[in-house]
N, C-alpha and C positions, 0 to 999 in steps of 0.2 A: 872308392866305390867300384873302379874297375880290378881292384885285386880282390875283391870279395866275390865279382862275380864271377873270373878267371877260377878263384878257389870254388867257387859254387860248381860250374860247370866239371874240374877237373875230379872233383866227391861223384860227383852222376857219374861222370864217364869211368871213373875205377871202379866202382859198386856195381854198376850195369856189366862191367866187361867179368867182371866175377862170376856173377849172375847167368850172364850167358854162358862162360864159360863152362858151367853144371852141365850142359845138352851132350857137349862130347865125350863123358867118359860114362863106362858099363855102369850098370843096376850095382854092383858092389862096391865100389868107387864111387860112385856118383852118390850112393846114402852118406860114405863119409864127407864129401865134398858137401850133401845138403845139411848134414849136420851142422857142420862147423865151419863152413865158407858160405854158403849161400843165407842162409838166415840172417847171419850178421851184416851182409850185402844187404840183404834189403829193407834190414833196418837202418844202414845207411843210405839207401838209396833214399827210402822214406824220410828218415831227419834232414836230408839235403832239400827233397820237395818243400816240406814243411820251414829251412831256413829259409829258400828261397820266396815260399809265400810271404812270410814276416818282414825281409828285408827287400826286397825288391817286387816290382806288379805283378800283376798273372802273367799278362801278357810275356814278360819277361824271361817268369819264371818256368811258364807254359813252352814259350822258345828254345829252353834250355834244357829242357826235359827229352824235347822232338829231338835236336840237334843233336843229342849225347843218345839216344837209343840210335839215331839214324848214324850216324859217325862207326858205334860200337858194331851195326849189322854189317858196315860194308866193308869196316876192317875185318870182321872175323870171314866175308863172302872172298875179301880179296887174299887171304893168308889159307883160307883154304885149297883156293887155285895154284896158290903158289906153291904149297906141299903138294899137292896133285900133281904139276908138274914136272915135282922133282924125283918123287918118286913113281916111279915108269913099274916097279913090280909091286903090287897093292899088300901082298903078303911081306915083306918085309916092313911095310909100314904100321901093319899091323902087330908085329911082334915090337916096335920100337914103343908103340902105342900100347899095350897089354905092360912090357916093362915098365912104360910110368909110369900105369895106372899100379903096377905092383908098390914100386916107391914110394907114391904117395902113401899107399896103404900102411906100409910099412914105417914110415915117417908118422904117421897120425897113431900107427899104436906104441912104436917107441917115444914121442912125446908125450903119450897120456901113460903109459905105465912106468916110465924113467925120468 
């Protein structure tokens, strides 16, 4: 029962950090990200809600929901800081930030047309 509900929590917590993940990259990147990363996040976020109604209480399942969004916002508050930190000139992090928004891009149409 407790490795169902370790897997319960750890399906929230990767679905939601996907999910959130979508906020940080541009309008052109970020449609390819809502296409095909985010939709399917929250369709797993959703089968997770709905396993955890089935197989364990609300109350439970409600706890586990709080804990894995509230977990996901303070890793992505605290790894913000942390990039912030590190880089001291904002325009370099911007170009590091545009290059991997190009990759992915680039990644998402060489996997769909090759």
């Amino acid at each position: 029962m407790i490795i169902k509900y370790i897997g319960f929590l750890f399906t929230l917590l990767w679905s939601y950090s996907f999910i959130k993940s979508q906020n940080i990259f541009k309008k052109g990147s970020g449609l390819l990200i809502t296409l095909f990363v985010s939709n399917i996040s929250w369709f797993t976020f959703i089968a997770a809600c709905y396993y955890g109604v089935k197989n364990f209480s609300f109350y439970q399942t409600l706890l586990g929901i709080i804990v894995s969004i509230i977990l996901v916002h303070l890793a992505f508050a605290r790894i913000s800081l942390y990039i912030n930190s590190k880089f001291s000139d904002k325009k370099y992090l911007m170009i590091i930030k545009t290059s991997v928004e190009y990759l992915i891009i680039a990644i998402f149409v060489y996997y769909f047309f090759f």
